[in-house]
C-alpha positions in Angstrom: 20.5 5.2 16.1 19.8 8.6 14.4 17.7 6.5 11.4 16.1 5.1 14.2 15.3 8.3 16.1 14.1 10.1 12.3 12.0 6.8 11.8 9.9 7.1 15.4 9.8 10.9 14.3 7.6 9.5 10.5 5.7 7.6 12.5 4.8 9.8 15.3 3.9 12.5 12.4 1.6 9.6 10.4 0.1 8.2 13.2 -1.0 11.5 14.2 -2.3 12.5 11.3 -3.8 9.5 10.1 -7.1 10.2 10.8 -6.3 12.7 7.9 -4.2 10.8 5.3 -6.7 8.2 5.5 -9.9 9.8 5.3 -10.7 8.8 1.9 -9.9 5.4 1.2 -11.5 2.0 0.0 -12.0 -0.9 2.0 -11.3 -3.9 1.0 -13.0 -7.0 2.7 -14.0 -10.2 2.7 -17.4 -10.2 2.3 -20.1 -10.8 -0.7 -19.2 -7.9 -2.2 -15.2 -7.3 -1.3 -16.7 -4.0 0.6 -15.3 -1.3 -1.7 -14.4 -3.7 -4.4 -17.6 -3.7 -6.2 -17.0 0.4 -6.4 -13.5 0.4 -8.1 -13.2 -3.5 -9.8 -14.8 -6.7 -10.0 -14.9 -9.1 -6.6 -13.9 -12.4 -7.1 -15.3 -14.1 -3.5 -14.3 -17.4 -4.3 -10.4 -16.3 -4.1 -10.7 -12.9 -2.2 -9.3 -11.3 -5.1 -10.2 -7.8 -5.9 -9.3 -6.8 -10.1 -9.6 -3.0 -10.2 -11.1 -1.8 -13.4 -10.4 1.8 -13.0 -7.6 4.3 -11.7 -8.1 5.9 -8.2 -7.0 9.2 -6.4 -7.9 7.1 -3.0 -6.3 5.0 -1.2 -7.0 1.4 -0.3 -7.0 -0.5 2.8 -7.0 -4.3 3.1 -9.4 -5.4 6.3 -9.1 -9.1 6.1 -6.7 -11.9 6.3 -5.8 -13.8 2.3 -7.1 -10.9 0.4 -5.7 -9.9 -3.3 -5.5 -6.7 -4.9 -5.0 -7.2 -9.0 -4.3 -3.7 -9.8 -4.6 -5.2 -13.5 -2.6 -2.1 -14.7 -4.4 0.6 -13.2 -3.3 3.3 -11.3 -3.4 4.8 -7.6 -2.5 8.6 -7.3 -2.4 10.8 -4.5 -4.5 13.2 -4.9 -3.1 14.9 -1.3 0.2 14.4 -2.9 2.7 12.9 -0.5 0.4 13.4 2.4 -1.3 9.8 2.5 -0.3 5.9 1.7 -1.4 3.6 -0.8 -2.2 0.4 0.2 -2.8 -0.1 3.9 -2.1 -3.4 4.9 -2.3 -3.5 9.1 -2.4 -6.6 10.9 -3.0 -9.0 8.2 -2.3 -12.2 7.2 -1.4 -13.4 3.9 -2.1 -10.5 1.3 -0.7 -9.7 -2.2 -0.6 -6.7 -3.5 0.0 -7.2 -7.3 -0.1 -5.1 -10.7 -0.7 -1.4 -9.5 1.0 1.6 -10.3 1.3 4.0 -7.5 2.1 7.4 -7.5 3.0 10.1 -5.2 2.0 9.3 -1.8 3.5 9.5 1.8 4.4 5.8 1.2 3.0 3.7 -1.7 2.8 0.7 0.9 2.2 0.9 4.8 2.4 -2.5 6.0 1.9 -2.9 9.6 2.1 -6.0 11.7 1.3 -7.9 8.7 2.5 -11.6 7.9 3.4 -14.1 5.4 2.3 -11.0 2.8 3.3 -10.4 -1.2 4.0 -7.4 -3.0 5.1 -8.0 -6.9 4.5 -6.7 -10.1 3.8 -3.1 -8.7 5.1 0.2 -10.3 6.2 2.7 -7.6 6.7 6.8 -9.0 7.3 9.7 -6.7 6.4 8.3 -3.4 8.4 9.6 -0.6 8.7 5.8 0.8 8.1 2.8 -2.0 7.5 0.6 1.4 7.4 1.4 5.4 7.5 -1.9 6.7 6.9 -2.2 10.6 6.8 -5.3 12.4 6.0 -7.5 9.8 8.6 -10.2 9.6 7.8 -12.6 6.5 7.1 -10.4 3.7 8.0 -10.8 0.0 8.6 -8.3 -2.1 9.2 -8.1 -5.9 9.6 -4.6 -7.9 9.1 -4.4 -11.4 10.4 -0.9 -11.1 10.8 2.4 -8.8 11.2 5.8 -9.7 11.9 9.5 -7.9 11.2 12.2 -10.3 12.5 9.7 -13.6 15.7 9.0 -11.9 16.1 5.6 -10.1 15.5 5.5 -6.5 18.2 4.9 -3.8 17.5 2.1 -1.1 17.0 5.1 1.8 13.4 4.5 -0.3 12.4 1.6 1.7 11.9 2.1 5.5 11.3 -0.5 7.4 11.4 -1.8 11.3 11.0 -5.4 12.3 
C-alpha cells in the first residue's frame, strides 16, 4: 500500500509538471515526413520507422499507433537532468522502441495506456525510473543493460501499475 501511495505521489508530481518536463521534445508521427523524424533521423513511411542519425538532449514522443524508433546507437540525454522522460509512449498501439541509449531522465520510458508495445535493445544509465509503466497490459520488454551511477540497478527501477 505504501509503494502504492509513493507511486500516486510520482505521478501527481509529473503530471503536474508535465507541461514542463515535456516542453522540448520531438514528435514522432505518422505522416510523410514522421513529424520530427526528418529533424533528428531518416523516415522510413513505408514501415513507420524512424532511424535517428544523431544524439539528442530532447525528448521524444510517439503520436501514432505501429510506429518505430531505431535509435541505431545514438543517444538521448537529459539535458534537465532527471527532470523529464525519454520516450513518451501514451495511448498507443503497437510501438517499439529499439537501439537507444538513454541517459539521465525522470524515467527513460513513460508508457501510458499503451498496448501490444516493444522495448529491446535499449541502454538505460542514470535514470531515476528505466520504465514507469501505467495501464498498459501487453508490453514486452528486453534490456540489453541498466545502470545507476556504474553499479547495476535494483528492480525498485522499474515502476509500473496495471
Amino acid at each position: 500500500m505504501k509503494r502504492l501511495l509513493i507511486g500516486l505521489a510520482f505521478m501527481a508530481l509529473f503530471f503536474g509538471m508535465a507541461s514542463v518536463a515535456m516542453a522540448d521534445y520531438y514528435r514522432i508521427r505518422d505522416d510523410v515526413t514522421g513529424g520530427d523524424c526528418s529533424l533528428i533521423g531518416i523516415w522510413d513511411l513505408a514501415t513507420k520507422t524512424c532511424t535517428l542519425t544523431i544524439d539528442l538532449t530532447d525528448s521524444i514522443s510517439i503520436e501514432n499507433d505501429g510506429i518505430t524508433v531505431d535509435g541505431n546507437g545514438h543517444s538521448l540525454i537529459s539535458s534537465n537532468h532527471y527532470w523529464d522522460v525519454g520516450i513518451y509512449i501514451p495511448h498507443k498501439k503497437n510501438v517499439t522502441v529499439k537501439n537507444c541509449t538513454i541517459k539521465q531522465f525522470w524515467s527513460a520510458f513513460f508508457v501510458y495506456y499503451s498496448t501490444n508495445s516493444n522495448i529491446f535493445g535499449n541502454i538505460m544509465v542514470n535514470n531515476y525510473y528505466g520504465l514507469y509503466l501505467f495501464a498498459s497490459p501487453t508490453f514486452n520488454l528486453e534490456v540489453q543493460q541498466m545502470r545507476l551511477q556504474g553499479a547495476s540497478c535494483s528492480p525498485d527501477i522499474f515502476w509500473a501499475l496495471c
